[in-house]
C-alpha positions in Angstrom: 51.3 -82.8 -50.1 49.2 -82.5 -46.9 48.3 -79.3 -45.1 45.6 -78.6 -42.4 43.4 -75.6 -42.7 41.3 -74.4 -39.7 38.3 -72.4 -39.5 35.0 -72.1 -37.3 31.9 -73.5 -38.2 28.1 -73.5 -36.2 26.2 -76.8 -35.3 22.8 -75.2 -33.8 21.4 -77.1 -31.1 17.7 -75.8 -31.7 16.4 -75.2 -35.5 17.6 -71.5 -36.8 14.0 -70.6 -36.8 13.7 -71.3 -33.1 17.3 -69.2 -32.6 15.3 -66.3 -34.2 12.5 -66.4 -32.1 14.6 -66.4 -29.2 16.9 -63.4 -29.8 14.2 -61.2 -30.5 12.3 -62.3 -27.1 15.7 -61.5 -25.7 15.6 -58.2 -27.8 11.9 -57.5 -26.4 12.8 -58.4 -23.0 15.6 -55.6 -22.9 13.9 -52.7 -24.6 12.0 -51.6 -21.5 15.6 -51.7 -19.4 16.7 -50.0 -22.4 14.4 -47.3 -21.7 14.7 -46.9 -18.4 18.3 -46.6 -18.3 18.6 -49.7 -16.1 21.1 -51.1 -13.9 22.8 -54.2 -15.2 21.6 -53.9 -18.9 24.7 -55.1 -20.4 25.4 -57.7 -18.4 21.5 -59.0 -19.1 22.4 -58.8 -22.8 25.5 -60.6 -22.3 23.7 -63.4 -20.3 21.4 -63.4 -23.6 24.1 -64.0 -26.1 26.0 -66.5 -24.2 22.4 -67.7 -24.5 21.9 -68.0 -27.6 25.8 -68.9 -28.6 25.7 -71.9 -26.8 22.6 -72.8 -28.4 24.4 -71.7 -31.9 27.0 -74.7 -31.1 30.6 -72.9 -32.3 33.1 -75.2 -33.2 36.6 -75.2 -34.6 37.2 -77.1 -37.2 40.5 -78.4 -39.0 40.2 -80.0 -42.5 43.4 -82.1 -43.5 43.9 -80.9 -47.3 46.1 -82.9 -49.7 47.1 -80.4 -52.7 47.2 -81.8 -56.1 49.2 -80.6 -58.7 48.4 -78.2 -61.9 48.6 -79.3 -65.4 49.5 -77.7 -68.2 48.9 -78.7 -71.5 51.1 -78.6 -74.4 49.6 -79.0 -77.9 52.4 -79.9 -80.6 51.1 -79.1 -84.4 51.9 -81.8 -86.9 50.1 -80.6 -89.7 52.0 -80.4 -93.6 52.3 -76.6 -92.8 54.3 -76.7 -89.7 56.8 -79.3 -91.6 57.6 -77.1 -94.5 61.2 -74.8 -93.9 62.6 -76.7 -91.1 59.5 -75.8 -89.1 58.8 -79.1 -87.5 62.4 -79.5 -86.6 62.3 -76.1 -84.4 59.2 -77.1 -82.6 60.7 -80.7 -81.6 63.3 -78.6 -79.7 61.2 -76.4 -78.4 58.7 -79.7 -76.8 62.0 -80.9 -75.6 63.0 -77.8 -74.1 59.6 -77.2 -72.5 59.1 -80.3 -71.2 62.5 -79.7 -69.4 61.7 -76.3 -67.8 58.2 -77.4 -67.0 59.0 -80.7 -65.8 61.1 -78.7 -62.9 58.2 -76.5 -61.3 56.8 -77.9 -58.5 53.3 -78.8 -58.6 52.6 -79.1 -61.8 52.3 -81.7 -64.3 52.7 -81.5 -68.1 51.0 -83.3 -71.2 50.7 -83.5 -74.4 48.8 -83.7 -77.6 49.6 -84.0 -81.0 47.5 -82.0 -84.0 48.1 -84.6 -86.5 47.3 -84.4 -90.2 44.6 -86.1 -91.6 41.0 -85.1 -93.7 40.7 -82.3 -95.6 40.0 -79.7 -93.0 42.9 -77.4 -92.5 45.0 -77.8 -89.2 42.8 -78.9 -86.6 44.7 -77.6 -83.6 41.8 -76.5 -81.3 40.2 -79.9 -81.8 43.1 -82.0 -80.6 43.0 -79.3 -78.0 39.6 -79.8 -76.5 40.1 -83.7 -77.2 43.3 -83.6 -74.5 40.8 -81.1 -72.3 38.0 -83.8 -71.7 40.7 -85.9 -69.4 41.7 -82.9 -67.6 39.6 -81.2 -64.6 39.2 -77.6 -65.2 39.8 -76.5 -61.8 43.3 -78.0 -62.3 43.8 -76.3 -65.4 47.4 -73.9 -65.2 47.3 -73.0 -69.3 48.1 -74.0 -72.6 50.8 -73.9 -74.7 50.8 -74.6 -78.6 53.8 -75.3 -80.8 52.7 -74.2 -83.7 53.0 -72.0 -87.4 49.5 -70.2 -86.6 47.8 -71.5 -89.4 45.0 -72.9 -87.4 41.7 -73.4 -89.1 39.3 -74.2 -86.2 40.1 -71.1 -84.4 36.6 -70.5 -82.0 35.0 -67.3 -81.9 35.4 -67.3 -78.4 38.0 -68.9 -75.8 36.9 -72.7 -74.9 39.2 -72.2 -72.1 39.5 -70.0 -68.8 43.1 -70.4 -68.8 46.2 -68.7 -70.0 46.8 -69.7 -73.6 49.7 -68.8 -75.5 51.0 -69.5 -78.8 55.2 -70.5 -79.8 54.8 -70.0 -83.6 57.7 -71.4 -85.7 58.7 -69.7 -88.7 58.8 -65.7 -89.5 57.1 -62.9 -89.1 56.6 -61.0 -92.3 56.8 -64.5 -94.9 55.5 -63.8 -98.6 54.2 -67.0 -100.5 52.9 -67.5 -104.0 50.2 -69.8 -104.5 48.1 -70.4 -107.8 44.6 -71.0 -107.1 41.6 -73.2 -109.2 38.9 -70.9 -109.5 36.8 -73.2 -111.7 37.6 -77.2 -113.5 35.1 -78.6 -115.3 35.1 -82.2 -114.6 33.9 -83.3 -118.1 35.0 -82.3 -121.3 32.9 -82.8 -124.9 35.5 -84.8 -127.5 36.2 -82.7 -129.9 36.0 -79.7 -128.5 37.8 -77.5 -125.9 37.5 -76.5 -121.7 38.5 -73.4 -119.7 40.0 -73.7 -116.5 40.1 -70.2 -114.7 43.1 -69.9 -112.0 44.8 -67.0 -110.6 48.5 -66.7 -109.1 48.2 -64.5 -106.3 51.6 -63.7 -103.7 50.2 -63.5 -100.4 51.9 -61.1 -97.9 54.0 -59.2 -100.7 53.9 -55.2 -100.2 53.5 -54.7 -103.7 50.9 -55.8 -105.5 50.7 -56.9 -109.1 53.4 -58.0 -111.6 53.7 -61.1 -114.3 54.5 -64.9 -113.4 54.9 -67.4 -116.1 52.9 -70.6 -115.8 53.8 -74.1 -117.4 50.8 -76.1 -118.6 51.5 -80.1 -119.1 48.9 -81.9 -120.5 49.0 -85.9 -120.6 52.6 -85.5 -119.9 52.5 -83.6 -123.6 55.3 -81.2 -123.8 54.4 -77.8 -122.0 53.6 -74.7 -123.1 53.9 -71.4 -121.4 52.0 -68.5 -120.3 52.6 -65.4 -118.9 50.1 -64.2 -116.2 49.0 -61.0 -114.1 49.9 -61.5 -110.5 46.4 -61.3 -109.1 44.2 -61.1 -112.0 42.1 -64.5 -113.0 43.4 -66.6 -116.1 42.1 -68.7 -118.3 43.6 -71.9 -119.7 41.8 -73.2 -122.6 42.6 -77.4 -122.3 41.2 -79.5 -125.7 39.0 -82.5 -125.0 40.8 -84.9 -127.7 40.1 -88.7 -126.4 37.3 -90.1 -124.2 38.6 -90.9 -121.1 40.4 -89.1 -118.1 42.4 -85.9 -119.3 45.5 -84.7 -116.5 46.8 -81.0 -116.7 48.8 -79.8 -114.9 49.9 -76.2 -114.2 52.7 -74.6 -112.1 53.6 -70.8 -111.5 56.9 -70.2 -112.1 59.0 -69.9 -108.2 58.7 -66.3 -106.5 62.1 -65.1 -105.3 62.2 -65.5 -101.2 59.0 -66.9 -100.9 58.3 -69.5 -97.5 57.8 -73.0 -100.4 56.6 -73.7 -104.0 54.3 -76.7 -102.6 51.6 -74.6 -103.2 52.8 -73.1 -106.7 50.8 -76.3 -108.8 47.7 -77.4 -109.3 46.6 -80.6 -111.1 43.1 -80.8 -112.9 41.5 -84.1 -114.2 38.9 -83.8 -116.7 36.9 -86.6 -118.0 36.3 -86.8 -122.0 32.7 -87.8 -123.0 30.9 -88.2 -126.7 28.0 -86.0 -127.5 25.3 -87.8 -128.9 26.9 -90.8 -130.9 26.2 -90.6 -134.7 25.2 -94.3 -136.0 24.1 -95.0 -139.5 22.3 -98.7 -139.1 21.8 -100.0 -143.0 19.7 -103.0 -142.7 19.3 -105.4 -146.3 16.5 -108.1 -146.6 14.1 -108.4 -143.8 14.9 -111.0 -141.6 13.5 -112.8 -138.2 16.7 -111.0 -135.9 16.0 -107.6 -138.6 14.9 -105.1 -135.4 17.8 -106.5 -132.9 20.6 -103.7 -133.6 17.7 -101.0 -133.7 16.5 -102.3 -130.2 20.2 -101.9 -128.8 20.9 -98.7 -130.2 17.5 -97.0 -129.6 17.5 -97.8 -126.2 21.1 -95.4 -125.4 19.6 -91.8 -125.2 23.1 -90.9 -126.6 23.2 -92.1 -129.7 21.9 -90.4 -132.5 20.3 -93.2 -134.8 19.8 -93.1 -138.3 18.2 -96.7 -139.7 17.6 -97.5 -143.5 15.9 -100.9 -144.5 16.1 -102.2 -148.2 12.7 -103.4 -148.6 13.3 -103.9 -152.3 16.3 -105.2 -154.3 16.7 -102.7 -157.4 16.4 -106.2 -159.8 12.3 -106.6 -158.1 9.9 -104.7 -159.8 6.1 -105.0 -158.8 5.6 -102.5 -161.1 3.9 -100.2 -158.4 3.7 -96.8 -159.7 6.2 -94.4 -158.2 3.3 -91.8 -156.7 2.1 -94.5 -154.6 5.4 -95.4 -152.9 5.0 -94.0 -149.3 8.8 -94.8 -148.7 12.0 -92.6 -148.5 14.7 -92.4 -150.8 17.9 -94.0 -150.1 19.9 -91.0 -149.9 23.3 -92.8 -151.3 25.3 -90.3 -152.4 24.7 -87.5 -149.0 25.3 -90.7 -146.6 28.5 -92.2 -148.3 30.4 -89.4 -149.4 28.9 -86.1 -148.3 28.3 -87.1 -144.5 29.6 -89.9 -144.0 32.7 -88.7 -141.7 29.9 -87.3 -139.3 29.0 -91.1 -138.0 31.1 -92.5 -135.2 30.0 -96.2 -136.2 28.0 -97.6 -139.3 26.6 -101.0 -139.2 25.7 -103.0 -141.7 23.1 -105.8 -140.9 23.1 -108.3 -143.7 23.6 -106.3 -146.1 23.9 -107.4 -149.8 25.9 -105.8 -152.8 23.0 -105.7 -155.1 24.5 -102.5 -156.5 22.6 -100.1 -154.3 26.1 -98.9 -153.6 28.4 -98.3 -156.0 32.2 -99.0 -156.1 33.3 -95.7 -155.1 31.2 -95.7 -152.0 32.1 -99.0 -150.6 35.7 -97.4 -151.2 35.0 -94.2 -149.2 33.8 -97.0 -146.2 36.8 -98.5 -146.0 38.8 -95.1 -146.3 36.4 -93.4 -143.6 37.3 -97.3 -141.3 41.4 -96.7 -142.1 41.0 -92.9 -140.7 39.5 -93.4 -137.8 35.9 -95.2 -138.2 34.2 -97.8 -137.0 32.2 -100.7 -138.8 30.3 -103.1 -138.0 29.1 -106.5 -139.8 26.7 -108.9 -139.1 26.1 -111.0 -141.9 23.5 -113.9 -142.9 24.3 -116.7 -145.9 24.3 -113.3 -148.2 28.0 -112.9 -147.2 28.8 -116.4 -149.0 27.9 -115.8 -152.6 28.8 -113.5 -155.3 26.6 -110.3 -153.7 29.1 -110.5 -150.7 30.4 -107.1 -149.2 33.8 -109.2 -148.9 34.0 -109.2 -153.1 34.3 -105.5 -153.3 36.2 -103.1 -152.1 35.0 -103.2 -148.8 36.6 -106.5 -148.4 40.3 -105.5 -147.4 39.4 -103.7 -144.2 37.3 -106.8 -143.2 39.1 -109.7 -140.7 38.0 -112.4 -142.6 36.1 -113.9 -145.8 33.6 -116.4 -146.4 35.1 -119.7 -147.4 34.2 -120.7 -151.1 30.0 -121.3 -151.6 29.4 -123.8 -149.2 30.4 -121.0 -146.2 27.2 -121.8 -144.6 26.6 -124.4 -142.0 23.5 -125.8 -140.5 23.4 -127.1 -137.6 22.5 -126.5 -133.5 25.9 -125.2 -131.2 26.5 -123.3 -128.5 29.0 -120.4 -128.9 31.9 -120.0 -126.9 34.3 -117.3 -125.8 38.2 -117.9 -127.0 40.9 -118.3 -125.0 41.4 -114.3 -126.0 38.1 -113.8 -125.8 38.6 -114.7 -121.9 41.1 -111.9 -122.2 39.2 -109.4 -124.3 37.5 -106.4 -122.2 34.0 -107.3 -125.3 33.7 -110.9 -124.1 35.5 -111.1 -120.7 33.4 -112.1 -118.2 30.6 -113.6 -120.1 31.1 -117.1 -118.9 32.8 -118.5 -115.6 36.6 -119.6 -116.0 37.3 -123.1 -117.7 32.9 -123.4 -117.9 30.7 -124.7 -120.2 28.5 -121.9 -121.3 24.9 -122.3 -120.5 23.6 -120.3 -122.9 21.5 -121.0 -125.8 21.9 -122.4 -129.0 22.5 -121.3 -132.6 21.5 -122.7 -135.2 24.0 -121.4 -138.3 27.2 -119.5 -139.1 29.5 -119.0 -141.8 33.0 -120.8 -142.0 35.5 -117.9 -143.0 39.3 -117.5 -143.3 40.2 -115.3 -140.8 43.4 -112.8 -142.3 43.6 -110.8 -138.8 41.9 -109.8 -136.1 41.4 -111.5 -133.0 38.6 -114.2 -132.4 36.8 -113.6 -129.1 33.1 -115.7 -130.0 34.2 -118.9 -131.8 31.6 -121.7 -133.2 32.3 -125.8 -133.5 35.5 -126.8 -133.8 37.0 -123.0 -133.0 35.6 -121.5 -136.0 35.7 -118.0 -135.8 32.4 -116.3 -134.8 32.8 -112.9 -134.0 36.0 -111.2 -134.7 37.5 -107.8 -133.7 40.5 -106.0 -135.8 42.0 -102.7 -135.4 42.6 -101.3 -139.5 44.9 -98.3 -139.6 43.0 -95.8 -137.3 39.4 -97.1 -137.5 38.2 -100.6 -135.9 36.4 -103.1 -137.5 33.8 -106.0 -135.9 32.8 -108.8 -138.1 29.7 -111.3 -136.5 29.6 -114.4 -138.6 26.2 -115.2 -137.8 22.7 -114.0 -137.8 21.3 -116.4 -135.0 22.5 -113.7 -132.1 18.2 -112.5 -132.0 17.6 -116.1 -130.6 19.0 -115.0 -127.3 17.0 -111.7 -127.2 13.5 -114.1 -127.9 14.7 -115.9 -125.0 15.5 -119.5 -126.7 16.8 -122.5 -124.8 17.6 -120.5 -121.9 18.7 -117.5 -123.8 21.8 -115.6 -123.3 23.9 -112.1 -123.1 22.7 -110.8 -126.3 22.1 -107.4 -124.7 25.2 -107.3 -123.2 27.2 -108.8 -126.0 26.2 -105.8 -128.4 26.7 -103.4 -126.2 30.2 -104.4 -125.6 30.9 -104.5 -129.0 29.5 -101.3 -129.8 30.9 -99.4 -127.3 34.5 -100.7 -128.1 34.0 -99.6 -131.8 33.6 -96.4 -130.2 36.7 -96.3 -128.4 34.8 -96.6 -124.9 38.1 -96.3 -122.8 36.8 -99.0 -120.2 37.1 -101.2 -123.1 40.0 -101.0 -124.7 41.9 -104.3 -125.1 45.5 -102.9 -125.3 45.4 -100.2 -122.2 47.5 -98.9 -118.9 45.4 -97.1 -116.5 46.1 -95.4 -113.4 44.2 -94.1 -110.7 44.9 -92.2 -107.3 42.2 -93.4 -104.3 43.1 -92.4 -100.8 46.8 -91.5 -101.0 47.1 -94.9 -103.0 48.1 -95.4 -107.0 46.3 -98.7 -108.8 47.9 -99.0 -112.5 46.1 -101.3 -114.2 47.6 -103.1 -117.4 45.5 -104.8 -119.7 46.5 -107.2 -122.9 45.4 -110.1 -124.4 49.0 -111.5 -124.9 49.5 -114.2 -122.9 52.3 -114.2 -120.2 53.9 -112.6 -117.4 53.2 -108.3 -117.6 56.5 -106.6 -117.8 57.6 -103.9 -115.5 56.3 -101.0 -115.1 58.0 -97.8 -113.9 56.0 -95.6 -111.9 57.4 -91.7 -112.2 56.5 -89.6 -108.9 55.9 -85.5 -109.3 59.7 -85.6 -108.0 60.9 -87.6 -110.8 62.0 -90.5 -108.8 61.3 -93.6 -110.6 60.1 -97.1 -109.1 60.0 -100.2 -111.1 57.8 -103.2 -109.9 56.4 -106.3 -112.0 52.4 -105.7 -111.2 50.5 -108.8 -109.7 48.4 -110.8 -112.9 44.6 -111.1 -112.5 41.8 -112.5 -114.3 40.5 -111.1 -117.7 44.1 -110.8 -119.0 44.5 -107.7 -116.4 47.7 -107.2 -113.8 47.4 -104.6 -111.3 50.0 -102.8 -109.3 49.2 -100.5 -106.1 51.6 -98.6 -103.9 51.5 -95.3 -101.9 51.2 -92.2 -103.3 51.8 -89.6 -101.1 53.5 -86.8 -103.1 51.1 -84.4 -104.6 51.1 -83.9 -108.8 51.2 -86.3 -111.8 52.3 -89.7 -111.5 53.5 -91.5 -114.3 53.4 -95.4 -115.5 54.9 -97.0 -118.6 55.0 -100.3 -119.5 57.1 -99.4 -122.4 54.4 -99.2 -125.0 51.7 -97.1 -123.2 51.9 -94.3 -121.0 49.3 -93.6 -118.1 48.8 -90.8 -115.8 47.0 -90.0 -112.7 46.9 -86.5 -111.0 47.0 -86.9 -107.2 45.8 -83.7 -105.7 46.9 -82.3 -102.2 45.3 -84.5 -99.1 44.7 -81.3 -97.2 43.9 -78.2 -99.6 42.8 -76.1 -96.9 46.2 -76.7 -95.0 48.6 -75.5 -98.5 46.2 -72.7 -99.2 48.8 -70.3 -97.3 51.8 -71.5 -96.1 53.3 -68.7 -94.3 53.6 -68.5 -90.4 50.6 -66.4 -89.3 50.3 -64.8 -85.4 46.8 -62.9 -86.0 44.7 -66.3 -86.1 45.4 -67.0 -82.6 46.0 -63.6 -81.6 42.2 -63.4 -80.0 41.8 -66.3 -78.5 45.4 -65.4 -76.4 44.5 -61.8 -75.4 40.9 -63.4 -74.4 42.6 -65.5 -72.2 45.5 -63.4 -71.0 48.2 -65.5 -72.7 50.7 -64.1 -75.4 51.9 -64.7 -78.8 55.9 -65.8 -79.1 58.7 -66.5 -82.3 60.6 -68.9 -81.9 63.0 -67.2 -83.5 65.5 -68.4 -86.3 68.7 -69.3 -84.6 70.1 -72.8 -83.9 68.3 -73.1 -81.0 64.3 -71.7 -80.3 63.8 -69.2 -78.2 61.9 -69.9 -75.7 60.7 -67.5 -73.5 60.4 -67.4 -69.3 57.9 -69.9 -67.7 56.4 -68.8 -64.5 53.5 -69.4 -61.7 51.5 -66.7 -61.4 47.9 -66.3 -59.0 44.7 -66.6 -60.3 43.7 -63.4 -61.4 47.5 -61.8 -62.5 48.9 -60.8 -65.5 49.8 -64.3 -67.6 52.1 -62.8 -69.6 54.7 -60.2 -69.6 57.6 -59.0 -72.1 59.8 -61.9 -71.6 57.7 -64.9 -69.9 54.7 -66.1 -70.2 52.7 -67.5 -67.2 50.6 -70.8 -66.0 47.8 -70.3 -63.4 48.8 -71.2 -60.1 44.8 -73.0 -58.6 45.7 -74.3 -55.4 42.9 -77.2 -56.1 42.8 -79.3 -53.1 41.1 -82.7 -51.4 40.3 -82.6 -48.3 40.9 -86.0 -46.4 40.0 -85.6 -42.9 38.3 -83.2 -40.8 38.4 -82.6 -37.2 35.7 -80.3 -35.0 36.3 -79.2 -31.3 33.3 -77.2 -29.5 34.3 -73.8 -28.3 31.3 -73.7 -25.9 30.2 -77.1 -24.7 27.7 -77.3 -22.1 30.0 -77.7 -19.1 31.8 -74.3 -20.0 28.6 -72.5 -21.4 26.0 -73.0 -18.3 28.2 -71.8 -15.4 29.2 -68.5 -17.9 25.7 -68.2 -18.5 24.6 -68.5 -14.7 27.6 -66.0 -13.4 27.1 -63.4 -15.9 23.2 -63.5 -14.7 24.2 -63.1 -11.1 26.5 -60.2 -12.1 23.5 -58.5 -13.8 21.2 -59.4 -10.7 23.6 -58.2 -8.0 24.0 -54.9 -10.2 20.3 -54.2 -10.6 19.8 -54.9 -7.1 21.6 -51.6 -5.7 
């Protein structure tokens, strides 16, 4: 729209300095006539300042202004808070309404921005705000409007703006909502013993404080247990550690009558299990060249507790060295083997012999302490093939295999290689390149044995077994059929993974979770669930159904991998436990909210915004709760009114211009100003002159 403005402006001839000097000559030259009372004064004077205005240079000047229209912003809040209760639905028909009404003003032009969610700050409504301001001029600026619930978090302590801002808040004035807070989770957990989680249930906006709620604690999808809780008052759950490994609780307050949702009412906790200083017992027989290699392996973890015994002397040898002259320790067989021996997490025998240091009974309470829950670990030298073998006594039925007749022990250079299940098995997977040679170095004996269960990962010529895993009742049991293993550790023709290969097979005597052979995982990693099956069974994975906090169930055949693993991801949006079975194993995963900050308090809120509108002039409005909003008045108002009243709120009229031509006409060009100048001068001469 174009409209001309007109106004007078001054284009001095002479410099203003020079103007100066001139009017107060002119001032000087008067006084005296001044004084004198003379004849013709005023017309000298006005001589003077038709002077000096034609030297000033008046002209008029008309500018040719095109206006440009207003714009009002409209900022729509997307956020998990505003969707909860129908919410979202009443602000999409209040943008459409708006957009109508405003889109019929003249002069002024309407966009807008959506606060969407996303990170874990809370609504960010002021920042898609300010991101939609950095396009717009500020001297075209009528006001902002923002579709929200009021629960903001990015509020500024003062108005970015100089424009009306008002606030449509969806939902109700007056909302109460229940929430149960984590005070404090302890991320890890000690096996064996027990964790507090402190939370409180608190119902925010309620005009009476206090009262009971019940909570429901779930813990690895275990049945659940209840509690009853002070409104308001902290609580604390105490969660045993029982497994190494991720632990998932979750707990939920029981549903508050009339409150605004319950998506706030649960919380889900994941605590990781870790051992406390690993008790090994390391009982080491005749000395031998590969003697210190266990030692080595289990010295160097700072948590493992390590108590080593060598048998430097067979009871049968007698040097006949008096007994105050032995500087050595007493094999304590009797505290080890029956008293304590439940304390160790993993005993190891290296080459050992039966040479009656441990009677019958005690090689019994072995295998007992292996079928409850223990761990043992062989690794045996041509001792294991004669009649002083641990396999002969009563040891032997907890062991994977036994040495085959007196000629168990073969000579001879070979490379070990992992099994086909060995490719599979979490100890040995890994070690060499698919379908490859190993490059590793050679061995130089092992023991042929017949292998009665187990599985074979490390296998020697002709697939004889060389190091053999086997789950017996509760315990685990890991047999290594050789004693060459050091040669690798010293470096020989090229070496190998000794290092590696121990640790491995210690840590999965243990019950390391990363290593478990037979095992469904999940996970939750940016709004995505991984469940990971492992197995060394050959063949396709079978389905796994995946159990979302709603209890809707998805089933999906995961995609096989290498190392006998299959993996399945998919989205996992809804916050809580998720659950996957492969119909053997159970795994869980706790997937907490995206946006804490934004579920904290769910109910509709019109004091965070409250400042920033009265700063600003604009007002705070419900949309109200019937079918449609209610929406109130839009109007234009000046810069400088009220921007708000009882039923409307207002957008600032600027009047921001261009200006696209200008025009200038003298008022007193030199042909006009000289004969004024000369008459007026004539007047005041003929009137002094009488």
């Amino acid at each position: 729209m174009r409209q001309a403005f007109a106004g007078v402006d001054f284009a001095p001839i002479l410099p203003i300095w020079m103007l100066g000097a001139l009017a107060l000559i002119a001032v000087l030259v008067l006084v005296p006539g001044a004084v004198r009372r003379a004849r013709g004064l005023v017309w000298r004077a006005v001589a003077f300042a038709l002077l000096l205005l034609a030297l000033a240079n008046p002209r008029l000047v008309e500018e040719t202004r095109e206006t440009r229209p207003d714009i009002a912003l409209l900022v729509v809040d997307r956020s998990d808070s505003a969707r909860i209760n129908g919410r979202d639905a009443r602000i999409e028909a209040a943008r459409e309404l708006l957009e109508q009404r405003i889109g019929r003003l003249p002069e002024l032009e309407l966009r807008t921005v959506a606060a969407e969610e996303g990170g874990n700050q809370g609504t960010r409504l002021f920042a898609a705000m300010e991101r939609a301001l950095a396009d717009i001029p500020r001297a075209r600026l009528a006001g902002v409007i923002a579709l929200t619930d009021g629960q903001a978090h990015d509020v500024p302590a003062a108005s970015p703006i100089d424009a009306p801002f008002h606030a449509l808040l969806a939902g109700r004035p007056g909302e109460v909502d229940r929430r149960l807070r984590v005070i404090e989770a302890p991320g890890f957990g000690i096996v064996g013993r027990s964790v507090d989680l402190r939370v409180v249930v608190e119902d925010l906006g309620a005009r009476e404080a206090g009262g009971a709620a019940m909570l429901t604690i779930r813990r690895d999808g275990q049945p659940p247990r209840q509690e009853s809780v002070a409104v308001g008052r902290e609580h604390r759950i105490t969660i045993p550690i029982e497994r190494g490994g991720p632990t998932v609780v979750e707990v939920a307050a029981a549903t508050r009558t009339g409150e605004v949702s319950t998506l706030n009412n649960r919380q889900v906790v994941t605590i990781t299990g870790v051992r406390d200083r690993l008790r090994v017992l390391l009982v080491s027989g005749e000395p031998h060249a590969g003697e210190r290699t266990w030692r080595r392996l289990l010295k160097a973890d700072p948590n493992v507790d390590l108590v080593h015994f060598t048998i430097l002397r067979p009871p049968e040898k007698d040097d006949l060295t008096p007994l105050n002259e032995l500087a050595l320790i007493a094999f304590p067989v009797r505290e080890l083997f029956q008293v304590k021996l439940r304390d160790f997490d993993l005993i190891v025998f290296d080459r050992f012999a039966n040479r009656g240091i441990l009677p019958p009974v005690y090689l019994r309470n072995i295998a007992d302490y292996v079928r409850g829950g223990g761990a043992l670990l062989m690794s045996t030298g041509p001792e294991f093939s004669g009649p002083i073998s641990l396999a002969l006594t009563p040891l032997g039925p907890v062991l994977p295999a036994r040495p085959s007749g007196a000629q168990a022990v073969v000579e001879g250079a070979f490379r070990p290689r992992v099994s086909a299940l060995g490719a599979r098995h979490p100890v040995t997977e890994g070690l060499t390149p698919p379908d490859a040679e190993p490059s590793w170095g050679r061995w130089y004996r092992y023991l042929r044995a017949e292998q009665r269960g187990g599985t074979t990962v490390m296998e020697g010529p002709n697939g004889a077994p060389l190091l053999v895993l086997d789950r017996v009742g509760e315990g685990r049991v890991a047999l290594m059929l050789s004693d060459h293993i050091w040669l690798w550790s010293r470096g020989h023709d090229g070496g190998g993974p000794q290092q590696e290969v121990l640790r491995r097979i210690a840590h999965w005597l243990m019950r390391e979770p990363e290593l478990e052979e037979e095992d469904l995982s999940a996970r939750i990693e940016v709004g995505g669930l991984t469940v990971t099956r492992r197995s060394v069974e050959a063949g396709p994975p079978p389905e796994i159904a995946v159990t979302a906090p709603d209890g809707s169930v998805t089933r999906t055949r995961p995609e096989p991998g290498p190392g006998g693993r299959a993996v399945l991801r998919m989205a996992a949006t809804q916050p809580g436990v998720w659950q996957a079975s492969d119909g053997r194993r159970t795994a869980f995963a706790a997937s907490a909210a995206a946006n804490p900050l934004e579920i904290a308090d769910l109910r509709a809120d019109d004091q965070r915004l409250r400042l920033v509108a009265q700063a600003t002039g604009g007002a705070i409005r419900w949309l109200g709760t019937g079918e449609a909003p209610s929406l109130p008045e839009i109007r234009r108002v000046a810069a400088g009114r009220d921007a708000s009243g009882p039923s409307w709120i207002g957008l600032r009229r600027n009047a921001d211009h261009t200006v696209t031509g200008i025009s200038a006409m003298a008022l007193l060009p030199p042909w006009l100003a000289l004969p004024l100048v000369l008459g007026v001068a004539i007047i005041a001469w003929r009137r002094e002159g009488r």
